[in-house]
TORLUM-651708 format. One line per 8 residues: number of its first residue (from 0); their letters; for each residue y, x, z of N, C-alpha, C. Coordinates in nm, 3 decimals. Atoms other than C-alpha are relative to their C-alpha. Last residue first. Layout:
BEGIN
NUM = A = Y:X:Z:Y:X:Z:Y:X:Z  ...
END
This chain:
BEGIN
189 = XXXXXXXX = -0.067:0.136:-0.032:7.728:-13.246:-25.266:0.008:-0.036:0.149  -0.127:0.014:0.031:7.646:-12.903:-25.376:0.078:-0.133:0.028  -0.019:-0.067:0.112:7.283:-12.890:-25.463:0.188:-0.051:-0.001  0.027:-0.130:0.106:7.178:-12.775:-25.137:0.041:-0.015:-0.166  0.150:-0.079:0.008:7.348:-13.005:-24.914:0.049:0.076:-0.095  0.020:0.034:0.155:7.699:-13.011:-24.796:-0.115:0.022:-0.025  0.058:-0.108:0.046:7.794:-13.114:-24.433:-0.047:-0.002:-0.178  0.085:0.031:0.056:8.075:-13.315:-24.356:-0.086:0.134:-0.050
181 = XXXXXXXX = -0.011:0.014:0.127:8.264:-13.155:-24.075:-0.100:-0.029:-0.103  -0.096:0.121:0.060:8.282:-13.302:-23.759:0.047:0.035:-0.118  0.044:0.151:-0.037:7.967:-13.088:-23.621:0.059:-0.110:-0.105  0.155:0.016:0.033:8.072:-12.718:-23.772:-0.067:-0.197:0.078  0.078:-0.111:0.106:8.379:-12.522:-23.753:-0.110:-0.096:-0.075  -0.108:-0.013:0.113:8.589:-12.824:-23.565:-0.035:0.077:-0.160  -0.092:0.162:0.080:8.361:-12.992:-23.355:0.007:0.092:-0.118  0.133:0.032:0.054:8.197:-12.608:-23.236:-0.040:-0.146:-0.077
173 = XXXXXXXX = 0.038:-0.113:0.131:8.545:-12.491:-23.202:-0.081:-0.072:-0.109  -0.105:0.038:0.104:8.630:-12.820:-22.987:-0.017:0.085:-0.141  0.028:0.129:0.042:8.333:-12.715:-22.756:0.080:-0.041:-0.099  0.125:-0.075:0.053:8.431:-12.335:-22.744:-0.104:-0.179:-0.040  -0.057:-0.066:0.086:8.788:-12.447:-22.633:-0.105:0.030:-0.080  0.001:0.104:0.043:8.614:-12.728:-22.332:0.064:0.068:-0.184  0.058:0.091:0.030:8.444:-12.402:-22.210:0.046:-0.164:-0.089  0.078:-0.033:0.101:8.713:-12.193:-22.193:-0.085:-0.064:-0.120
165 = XXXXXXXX = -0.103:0.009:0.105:8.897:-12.444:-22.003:-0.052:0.035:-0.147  0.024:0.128:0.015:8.612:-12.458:-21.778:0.054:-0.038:-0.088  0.130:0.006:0.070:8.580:-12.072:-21.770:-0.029:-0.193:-0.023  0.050:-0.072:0.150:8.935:-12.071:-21.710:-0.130:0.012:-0.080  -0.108:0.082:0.058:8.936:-12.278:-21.372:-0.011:0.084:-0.159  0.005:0.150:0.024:8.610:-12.090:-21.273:0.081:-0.078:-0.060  0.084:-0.008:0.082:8.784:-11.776:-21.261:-0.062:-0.108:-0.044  -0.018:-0.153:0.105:9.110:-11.793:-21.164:-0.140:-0.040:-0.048
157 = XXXXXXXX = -0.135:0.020:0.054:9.134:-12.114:-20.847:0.054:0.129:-0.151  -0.035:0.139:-0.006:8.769:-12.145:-20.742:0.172:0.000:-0.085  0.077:0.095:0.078:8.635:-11.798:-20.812:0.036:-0.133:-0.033  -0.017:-0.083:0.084:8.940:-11.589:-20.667:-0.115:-0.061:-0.091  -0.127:0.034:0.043:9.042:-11.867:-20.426:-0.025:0.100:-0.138  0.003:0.138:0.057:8.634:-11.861:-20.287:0.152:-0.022:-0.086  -0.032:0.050:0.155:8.617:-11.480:-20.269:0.005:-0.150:-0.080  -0.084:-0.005:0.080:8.680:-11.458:-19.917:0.032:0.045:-0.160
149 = XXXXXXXX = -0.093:0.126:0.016:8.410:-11.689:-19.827:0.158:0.098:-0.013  -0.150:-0.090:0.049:8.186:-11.353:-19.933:0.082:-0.115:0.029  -0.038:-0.089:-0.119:7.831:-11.468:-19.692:0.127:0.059:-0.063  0.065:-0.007:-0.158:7.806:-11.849:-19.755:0.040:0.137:0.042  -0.074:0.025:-0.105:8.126:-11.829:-20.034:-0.085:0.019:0.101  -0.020:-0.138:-0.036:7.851:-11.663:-20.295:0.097:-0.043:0.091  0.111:-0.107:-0.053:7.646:-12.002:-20.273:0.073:0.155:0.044  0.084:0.047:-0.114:7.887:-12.235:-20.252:-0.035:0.109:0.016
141 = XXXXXXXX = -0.084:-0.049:-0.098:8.082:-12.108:-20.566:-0.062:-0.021:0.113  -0.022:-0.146:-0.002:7.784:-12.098:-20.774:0.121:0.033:0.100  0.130:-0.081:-0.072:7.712:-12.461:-20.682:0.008:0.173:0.036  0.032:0.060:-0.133:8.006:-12.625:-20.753:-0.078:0.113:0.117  -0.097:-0.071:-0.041:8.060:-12.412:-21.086:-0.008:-0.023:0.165  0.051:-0.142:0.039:7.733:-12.535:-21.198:0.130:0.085:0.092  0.116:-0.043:-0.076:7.817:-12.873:-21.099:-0.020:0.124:0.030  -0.031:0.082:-0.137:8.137:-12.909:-21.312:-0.118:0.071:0.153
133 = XXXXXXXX = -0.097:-0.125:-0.050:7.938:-12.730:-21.561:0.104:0.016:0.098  0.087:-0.128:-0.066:7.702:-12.981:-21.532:0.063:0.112:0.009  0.074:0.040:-0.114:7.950:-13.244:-21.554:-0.115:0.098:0.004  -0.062:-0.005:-0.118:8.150:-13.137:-21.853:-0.034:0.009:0.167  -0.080:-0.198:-0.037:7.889:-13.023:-22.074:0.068:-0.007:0.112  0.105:-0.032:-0.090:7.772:-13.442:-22.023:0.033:0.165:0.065  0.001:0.050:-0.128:8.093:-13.541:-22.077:-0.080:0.071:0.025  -0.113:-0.090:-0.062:8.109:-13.297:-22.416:0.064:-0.044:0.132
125 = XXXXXXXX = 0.016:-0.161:0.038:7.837:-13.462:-22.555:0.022:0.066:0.130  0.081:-0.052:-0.134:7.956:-13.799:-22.439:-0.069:0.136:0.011  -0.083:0.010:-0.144:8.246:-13.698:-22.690:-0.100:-0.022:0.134  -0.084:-0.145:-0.047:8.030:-13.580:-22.966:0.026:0.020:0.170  0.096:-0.072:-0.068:7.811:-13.893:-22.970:0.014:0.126:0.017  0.082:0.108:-0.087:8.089:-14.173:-23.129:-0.187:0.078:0.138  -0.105:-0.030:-0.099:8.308:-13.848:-23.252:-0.094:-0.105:0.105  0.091:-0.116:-0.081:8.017:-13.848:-23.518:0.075:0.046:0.154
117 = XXXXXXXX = 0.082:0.054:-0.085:8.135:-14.186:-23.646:-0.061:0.110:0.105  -0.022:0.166:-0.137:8.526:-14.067:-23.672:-0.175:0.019:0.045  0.002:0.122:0.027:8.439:-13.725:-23.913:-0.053:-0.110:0.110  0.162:-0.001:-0.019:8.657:-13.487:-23.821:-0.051:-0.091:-0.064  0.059:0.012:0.155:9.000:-13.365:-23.744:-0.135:-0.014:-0.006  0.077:-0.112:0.083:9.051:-13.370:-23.359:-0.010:-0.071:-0.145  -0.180:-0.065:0.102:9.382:-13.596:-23.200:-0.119:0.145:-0.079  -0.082:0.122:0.048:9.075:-13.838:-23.047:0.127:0.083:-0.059
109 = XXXXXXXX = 0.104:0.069:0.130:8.850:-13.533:-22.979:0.106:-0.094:-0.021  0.039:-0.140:0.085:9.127:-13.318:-22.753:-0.098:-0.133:-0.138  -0.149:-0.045:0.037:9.235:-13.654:-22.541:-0.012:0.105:-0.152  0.026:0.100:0.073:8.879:-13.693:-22.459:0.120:-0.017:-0.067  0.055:-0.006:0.142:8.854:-13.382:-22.369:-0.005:-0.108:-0.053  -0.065:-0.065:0.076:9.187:-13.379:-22.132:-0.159:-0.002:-0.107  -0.084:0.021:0.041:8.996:-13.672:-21.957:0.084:0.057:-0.126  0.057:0.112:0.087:8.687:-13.548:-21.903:0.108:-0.079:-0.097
101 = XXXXXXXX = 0.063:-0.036:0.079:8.844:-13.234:-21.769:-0.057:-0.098:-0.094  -0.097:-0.062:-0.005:9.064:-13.451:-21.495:-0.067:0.058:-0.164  -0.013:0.048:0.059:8.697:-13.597:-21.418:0.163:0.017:-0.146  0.042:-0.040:0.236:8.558:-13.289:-21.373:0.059:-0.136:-0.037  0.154:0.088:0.017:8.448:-13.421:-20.984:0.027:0.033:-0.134  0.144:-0.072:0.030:8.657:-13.133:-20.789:-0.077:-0.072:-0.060  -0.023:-0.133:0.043:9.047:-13.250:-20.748:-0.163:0.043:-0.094  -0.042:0.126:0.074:8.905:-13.608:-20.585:0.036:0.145:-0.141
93 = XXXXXXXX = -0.092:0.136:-0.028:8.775:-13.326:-20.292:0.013:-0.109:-0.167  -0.056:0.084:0.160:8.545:-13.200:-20.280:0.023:-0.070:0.038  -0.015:0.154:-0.010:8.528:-12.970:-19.942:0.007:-0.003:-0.161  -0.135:0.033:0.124:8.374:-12.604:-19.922:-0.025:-0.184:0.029  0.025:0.091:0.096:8.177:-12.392:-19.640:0.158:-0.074:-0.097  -0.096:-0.030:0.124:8.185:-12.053:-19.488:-0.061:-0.189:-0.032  -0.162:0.074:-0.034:8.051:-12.106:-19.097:0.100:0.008:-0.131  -0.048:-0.119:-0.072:7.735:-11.861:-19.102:0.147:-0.050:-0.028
85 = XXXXXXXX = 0.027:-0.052:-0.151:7.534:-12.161:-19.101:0.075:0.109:0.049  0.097:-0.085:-0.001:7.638:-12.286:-19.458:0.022:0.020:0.153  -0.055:-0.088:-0.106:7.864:-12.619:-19.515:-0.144:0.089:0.033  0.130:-0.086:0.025:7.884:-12.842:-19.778:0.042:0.122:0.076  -0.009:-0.160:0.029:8.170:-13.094:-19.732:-0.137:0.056:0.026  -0.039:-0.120:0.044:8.222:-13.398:-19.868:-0.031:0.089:0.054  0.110:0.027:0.139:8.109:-13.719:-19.726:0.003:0.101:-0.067  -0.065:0.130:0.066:7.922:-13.682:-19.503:0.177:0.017:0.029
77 = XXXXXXXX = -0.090:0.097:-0.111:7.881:-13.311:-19.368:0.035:-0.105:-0.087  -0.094:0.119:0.091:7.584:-13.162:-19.583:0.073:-0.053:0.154  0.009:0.117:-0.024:7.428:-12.835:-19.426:0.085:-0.080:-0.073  -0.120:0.072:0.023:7.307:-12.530:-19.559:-0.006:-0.123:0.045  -0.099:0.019:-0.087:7.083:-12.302:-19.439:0.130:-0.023:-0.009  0.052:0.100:-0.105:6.751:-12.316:-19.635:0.147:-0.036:0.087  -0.045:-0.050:-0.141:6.918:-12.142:-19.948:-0.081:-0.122:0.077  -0.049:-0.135:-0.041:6.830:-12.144:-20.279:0.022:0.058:0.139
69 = XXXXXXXX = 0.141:-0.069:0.066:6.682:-12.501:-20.391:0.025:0.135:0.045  0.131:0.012:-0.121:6.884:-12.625:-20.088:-0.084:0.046:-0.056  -0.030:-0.074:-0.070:7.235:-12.574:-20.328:-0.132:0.018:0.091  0.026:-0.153:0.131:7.108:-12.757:-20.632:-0.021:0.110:0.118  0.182:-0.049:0.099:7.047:-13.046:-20.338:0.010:0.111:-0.068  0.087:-0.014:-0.100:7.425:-12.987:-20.190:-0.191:0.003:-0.041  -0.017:-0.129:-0.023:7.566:-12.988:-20.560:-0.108:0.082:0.160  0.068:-0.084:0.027:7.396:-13.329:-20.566:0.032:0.141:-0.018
61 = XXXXXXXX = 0.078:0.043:0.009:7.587:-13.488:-20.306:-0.098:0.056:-0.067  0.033:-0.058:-0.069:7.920:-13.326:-20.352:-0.178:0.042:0.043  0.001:-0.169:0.048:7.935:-13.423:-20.705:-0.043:0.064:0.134  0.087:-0.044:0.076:7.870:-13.796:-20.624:-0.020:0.178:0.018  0.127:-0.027:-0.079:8.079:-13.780:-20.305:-0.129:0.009:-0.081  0.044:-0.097:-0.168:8.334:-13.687:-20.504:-0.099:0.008:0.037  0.012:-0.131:0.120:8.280:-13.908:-20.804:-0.009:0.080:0.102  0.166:-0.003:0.074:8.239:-14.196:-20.535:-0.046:0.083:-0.083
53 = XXXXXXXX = 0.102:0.002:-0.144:8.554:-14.123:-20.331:-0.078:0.056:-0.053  0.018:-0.153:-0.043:8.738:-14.050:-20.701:-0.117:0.013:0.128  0.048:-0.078:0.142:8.685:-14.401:-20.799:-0.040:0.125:0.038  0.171:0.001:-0.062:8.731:-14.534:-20.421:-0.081:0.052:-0.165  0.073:-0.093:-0.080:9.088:-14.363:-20.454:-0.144:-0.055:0.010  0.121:-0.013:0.028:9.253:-14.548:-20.733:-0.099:0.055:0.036  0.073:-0.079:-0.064:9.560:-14.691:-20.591:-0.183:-0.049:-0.060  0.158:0.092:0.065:9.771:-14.790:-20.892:-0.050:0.089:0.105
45 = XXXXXXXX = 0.028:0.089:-0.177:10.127:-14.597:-20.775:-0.143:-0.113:-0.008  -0.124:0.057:0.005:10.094:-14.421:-21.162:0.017:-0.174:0.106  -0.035:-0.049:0.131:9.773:-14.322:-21.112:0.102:-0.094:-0.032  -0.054:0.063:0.103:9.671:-14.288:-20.714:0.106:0.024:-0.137  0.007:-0.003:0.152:9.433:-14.113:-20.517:0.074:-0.107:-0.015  -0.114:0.012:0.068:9.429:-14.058:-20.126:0.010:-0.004:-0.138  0.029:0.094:-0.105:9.158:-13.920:-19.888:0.047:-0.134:-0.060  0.097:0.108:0.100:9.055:-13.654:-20.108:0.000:-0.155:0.077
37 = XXXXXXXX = 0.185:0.078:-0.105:9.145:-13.418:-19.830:-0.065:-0.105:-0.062  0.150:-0.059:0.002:9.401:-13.255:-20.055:-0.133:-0.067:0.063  -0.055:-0.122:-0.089:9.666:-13.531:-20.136:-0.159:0.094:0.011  0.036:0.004:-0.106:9.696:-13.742:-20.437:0.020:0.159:0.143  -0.092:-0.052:-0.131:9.897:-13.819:-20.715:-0.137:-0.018:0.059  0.110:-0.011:-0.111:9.782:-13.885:-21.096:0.088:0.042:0.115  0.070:0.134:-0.049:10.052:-13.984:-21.319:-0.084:0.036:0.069  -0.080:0.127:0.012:10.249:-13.684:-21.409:-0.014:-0.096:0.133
29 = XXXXXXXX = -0.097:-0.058:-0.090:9.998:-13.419:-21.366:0.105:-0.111:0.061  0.062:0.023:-0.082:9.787:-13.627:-21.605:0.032:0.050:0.163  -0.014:0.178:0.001:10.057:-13.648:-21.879:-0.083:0.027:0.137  -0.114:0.059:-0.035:10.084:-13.290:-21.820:0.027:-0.146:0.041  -0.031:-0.068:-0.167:9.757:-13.167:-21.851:0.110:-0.052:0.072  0.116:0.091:-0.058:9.711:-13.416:-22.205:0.011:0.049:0.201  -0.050:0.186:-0.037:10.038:-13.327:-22.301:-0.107:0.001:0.108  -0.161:0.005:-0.090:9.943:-12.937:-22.276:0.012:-0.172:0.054
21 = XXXXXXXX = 0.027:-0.039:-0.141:9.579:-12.978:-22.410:0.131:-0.021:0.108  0.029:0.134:-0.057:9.716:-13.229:-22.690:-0.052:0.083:0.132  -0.096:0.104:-0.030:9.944:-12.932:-22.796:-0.037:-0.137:0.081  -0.080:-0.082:-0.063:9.742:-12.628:-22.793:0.050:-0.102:0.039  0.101:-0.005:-0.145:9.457:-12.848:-22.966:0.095:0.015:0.092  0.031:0.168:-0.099:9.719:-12.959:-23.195:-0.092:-0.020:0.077  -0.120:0.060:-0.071:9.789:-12.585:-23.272:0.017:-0.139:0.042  0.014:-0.045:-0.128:9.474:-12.482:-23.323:0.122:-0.056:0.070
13 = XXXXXXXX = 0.101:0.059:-0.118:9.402:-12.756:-23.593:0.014:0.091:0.145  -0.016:0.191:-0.039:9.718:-12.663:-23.772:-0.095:-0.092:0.079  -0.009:0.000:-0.112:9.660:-12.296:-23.787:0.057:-0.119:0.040  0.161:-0.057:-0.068:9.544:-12.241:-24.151:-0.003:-0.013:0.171  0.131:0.063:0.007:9.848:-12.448:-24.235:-0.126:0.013:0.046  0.021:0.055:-0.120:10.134:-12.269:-24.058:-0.131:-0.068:-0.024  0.023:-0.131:-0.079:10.256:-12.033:-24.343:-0.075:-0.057:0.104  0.110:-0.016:0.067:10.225:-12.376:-24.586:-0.038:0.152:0.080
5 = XXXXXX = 0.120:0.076:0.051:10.432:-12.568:-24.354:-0.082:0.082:-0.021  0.041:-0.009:-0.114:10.689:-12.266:-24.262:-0.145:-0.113:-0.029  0.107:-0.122:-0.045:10.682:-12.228:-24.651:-0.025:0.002:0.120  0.122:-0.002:0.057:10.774:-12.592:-24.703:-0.064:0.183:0.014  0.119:0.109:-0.052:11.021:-12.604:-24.425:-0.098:0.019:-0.063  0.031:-0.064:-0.127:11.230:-12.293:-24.593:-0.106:-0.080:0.077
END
């Protein structure tokens, strides 16, 4: 009975330890991370690590605000976080908003991926860098349609966005799994 659940389960052994290190990996980080919303506050297992986040924060905020000025004239920056439009819609980042959380669960994902090791050595910043502009990207795009819809910020920020990031780290792991971290074969078969 074990050996056919095994051999019924094989072709789905890499999805399923994605499934699995995503979970831990969310969990474990659930766990151990604490803070409060205003980004005021960070610590990982009682370790206060808030001037990490500060600086990721105010990183992300920082240039989201620039992406944001190529488009609009009428936005303002409130040190240190928030980005704020003239017709009174704006957004905070907080400690929550810098992708690092994401950086994390992918690094988690490559280290329990099938593959080959040295190529994991320029995968994974890879898949930082993906992280952080899409990070950004999301930043920005919410900004912009919050100036005149700010009630679609919970329906972009907390549903859509959150899944397209997820998405995103699922379509990265693919692109490991199908095709990067597997040896390739030349043309005469080797």
């Amino acid at each position: 009975m074990l050996e056919r659940a095994k051999t019924y389960l094989k072709p789905y052994e890499d999805i399923i330890i994605f499934v699995i290190t995503l979970l831990v990996a969310n969990y474990f980080w659930k766990w151990t991370m604490s803070g409060d919303e205003s980004g005021v506050s960070v610590s990982w297992l009682g370790l206060d690590i808030t001037p990490l986040f500060a600086a990721a924060a105010q990183h992300v905020a920082d240039v989201s605000y620039h992406l944001c000025r190529l488009f609009t004239d009428d936005v303002r920056y409130i040190e240190p976080y928030i980005i704020r439009f003239d017709s009174g819609s704006g957004l905070r980042i907080i400690w929550g908003c810098t992708g690092i959380k994401q950086s994390f669960i992918w690094l988690c994902l490559m280290l329990t991926a099938k593959g080959i090791q040295k190529r994991k050595l320029w995968y994974i910043p890879l898949g930082w860098l993906c992280i952080y502009l899409f990070n950004i990207l999301r930043i920005v795009i919410v900004a912009l349609v919050i100036k005149d819809h700010p009630d679609l910020f919970e329906l972009l920020h907390t549903y859509i966005f959150k899944y397209l990031f997820y998405f995103m780290l699922f379509m990265l792991w693919v692109w490991w799994t199908e095709s990067v971290g597997q040896p390739h074969i030349s043309a005469n078969g080797q």
